[in-house]
C-alpha positions as CSV (number, residue, x, y, z in Angstrom):
1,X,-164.2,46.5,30.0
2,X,-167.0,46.4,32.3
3,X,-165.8,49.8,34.2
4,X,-165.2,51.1,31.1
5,X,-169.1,51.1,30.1
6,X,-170.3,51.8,33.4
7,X,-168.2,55.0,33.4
8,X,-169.2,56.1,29.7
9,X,-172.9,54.9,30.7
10,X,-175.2,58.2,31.6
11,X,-177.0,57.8,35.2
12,X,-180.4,55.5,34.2
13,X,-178.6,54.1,31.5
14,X,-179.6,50.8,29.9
15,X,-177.0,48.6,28.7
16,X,-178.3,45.1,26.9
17,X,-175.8,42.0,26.9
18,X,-176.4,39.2,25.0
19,X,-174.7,36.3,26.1
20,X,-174.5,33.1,25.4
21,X,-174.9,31.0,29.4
22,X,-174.3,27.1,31.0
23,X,-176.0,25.2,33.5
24,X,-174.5,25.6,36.7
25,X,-171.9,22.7,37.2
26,X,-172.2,22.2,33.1
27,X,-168.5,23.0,31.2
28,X,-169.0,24.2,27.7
29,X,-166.6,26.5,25.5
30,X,-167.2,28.7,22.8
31,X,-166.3,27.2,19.4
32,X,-165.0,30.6,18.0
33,X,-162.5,31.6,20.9
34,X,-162.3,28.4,23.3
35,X,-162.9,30.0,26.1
36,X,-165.2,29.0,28.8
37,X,-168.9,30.3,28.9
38,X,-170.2,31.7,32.1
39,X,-173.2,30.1,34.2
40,X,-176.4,32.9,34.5
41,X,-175.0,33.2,38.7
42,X,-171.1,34.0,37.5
43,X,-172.3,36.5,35.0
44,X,-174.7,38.5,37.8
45,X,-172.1,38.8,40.5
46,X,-170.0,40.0,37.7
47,X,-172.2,43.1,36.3
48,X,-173.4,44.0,40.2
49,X,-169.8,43.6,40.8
50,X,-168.8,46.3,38.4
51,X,-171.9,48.9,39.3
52,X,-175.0,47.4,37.2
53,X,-178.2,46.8,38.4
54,X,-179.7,44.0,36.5
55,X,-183.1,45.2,35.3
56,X,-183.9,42.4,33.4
57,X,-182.7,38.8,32.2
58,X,-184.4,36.9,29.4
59,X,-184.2,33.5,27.2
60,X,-183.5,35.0,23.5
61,X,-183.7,31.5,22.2
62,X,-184.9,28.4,23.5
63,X,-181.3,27.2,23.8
64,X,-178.6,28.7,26.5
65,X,-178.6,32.3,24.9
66,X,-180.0,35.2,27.3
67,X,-180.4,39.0,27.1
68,X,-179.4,40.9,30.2
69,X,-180.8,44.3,30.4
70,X,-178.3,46.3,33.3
71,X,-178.8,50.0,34.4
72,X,-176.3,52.3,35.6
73,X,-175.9,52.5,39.5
């Protein structure tokens, strides 16, 4: 899905992400789907990985949710 935006996303893009993160070495799912949530690292590696440069990351919330503001490479 990643490629997919990257590819539809003009040169300079902006692309915002909010995501809900864990602690490195914490386990937590997501109530709605069970699967499990990503640490801040995992979700980095994964967006440079795919042709993002991350521009930006920020706490929404004073919990685990963060905004990650990527740009097309």
């Amino acid at each position: 899905m990643l490629a997919d935006l990257h590819q539809v996303l003009k040169p300079e893009g902006r692309l915002y992400i909010i995501e809900n993160v864990v602690e490195e070495g914490e386990k937590r799912v997501t109530k709605y789907c069970n699967h499990p949530l990503f640490t801040e690292r995992e979700l980095r590696d994964l967006f440079e990985n795919n042709g993002f440069e991350i521009i930006a990351v920020k706490n929404l919330r004073k919990d685990f949710t963060k905004v990650f503001v990527l740009k097309h490479q």
